[in-house]
N, C-alpha and C positions, 0 to 999 in steps of 0.2 A: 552508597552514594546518596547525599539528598535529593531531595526532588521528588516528583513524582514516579515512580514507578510501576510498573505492569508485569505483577505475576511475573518476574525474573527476567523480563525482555522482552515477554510476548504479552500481546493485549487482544483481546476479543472484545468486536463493536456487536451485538446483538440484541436484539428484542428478547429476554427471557422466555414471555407468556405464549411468543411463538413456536418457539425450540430452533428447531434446527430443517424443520420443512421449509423453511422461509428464506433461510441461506442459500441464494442461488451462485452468489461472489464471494469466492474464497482470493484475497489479498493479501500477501506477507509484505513485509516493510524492512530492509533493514537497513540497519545505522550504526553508527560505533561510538557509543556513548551518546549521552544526552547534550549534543551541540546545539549552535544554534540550528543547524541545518536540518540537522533532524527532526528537530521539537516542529523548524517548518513545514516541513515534507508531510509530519503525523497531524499538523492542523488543514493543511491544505486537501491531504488527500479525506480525513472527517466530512471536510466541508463538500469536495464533489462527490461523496457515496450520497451525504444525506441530499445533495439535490438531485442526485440522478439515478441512484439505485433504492432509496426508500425504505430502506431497512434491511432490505434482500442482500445483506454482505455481512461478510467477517474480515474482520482485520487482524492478521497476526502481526507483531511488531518484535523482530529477531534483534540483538544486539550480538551482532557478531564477536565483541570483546568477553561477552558470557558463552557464548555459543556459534562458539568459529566450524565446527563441524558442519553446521546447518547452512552455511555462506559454502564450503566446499561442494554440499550436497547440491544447490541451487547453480555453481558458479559462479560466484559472485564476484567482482574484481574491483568496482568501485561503490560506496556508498555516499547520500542512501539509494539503494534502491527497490524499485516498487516489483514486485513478480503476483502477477493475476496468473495464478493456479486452476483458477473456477471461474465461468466457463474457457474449453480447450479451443483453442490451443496454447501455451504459455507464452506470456507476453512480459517483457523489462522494461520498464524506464528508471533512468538514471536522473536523478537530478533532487531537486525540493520540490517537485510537481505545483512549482509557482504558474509555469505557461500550465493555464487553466486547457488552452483548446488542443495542446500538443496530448497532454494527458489522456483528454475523453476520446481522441485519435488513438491514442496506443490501445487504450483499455479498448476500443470497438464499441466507444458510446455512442459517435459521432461519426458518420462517411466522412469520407476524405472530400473535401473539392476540389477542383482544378483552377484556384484561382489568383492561381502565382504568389502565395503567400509564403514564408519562409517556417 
């Protein structure tokens, strides 16, 4: 397929020089094929690790159309979606993680308020 691709579906965001002590966020991503939605989802979700996690994350990015096992393993039923692996407990969201504040609520960036927002 053209485009840009990742190591077969999966992509890792990391700091090389740090290794892997620095990974405290393990994220998979998946998606079926390089849609628009997806390519959203993998820019948006870039964009909230680098401000709010600082390097402390991995991103794996599944294409369930190469790797439908791995969406069974997860249960996966619609794409794309996001599964924070690291830290527990495991958490989903569905969507192109465009709502920025629903996001860092799911992942447990952010407390919830109580201030009747939707």
């Amino acid at each position: 397929m053209p485009g840009r691709t990742a190591d077969q579906g999966k992509r890792s965001k990391t700091d090389a020089s740090e290794g892997d002590r620095r990974k405290k966020w393990e994220l998979r991503l998946y998606i079926a094929g390089r849609t628009p939605r997806a390519v959203t989802a993998l820019a948006n979700l870039e964009r909230i690790c680098e401000e709010h996690l600082a390097g402390e994350y991995r991103i794996e990015v599944v294409d369930i159309l190469e790797n439908p096992q791995l969406a069974r393993g997860d249960q996966i039923l619609a794409v794309p979606t996001l599964v924070r692996q690291l830290p527990p407990p495991v958490r989903k969201i569905i969507g192109d993680l465009s709502n920025k504040e629903r996001v860092l609520i799911g992942l447990d960036l952010r407390p919830r308020t109580d201030s009747g927002g939707t």
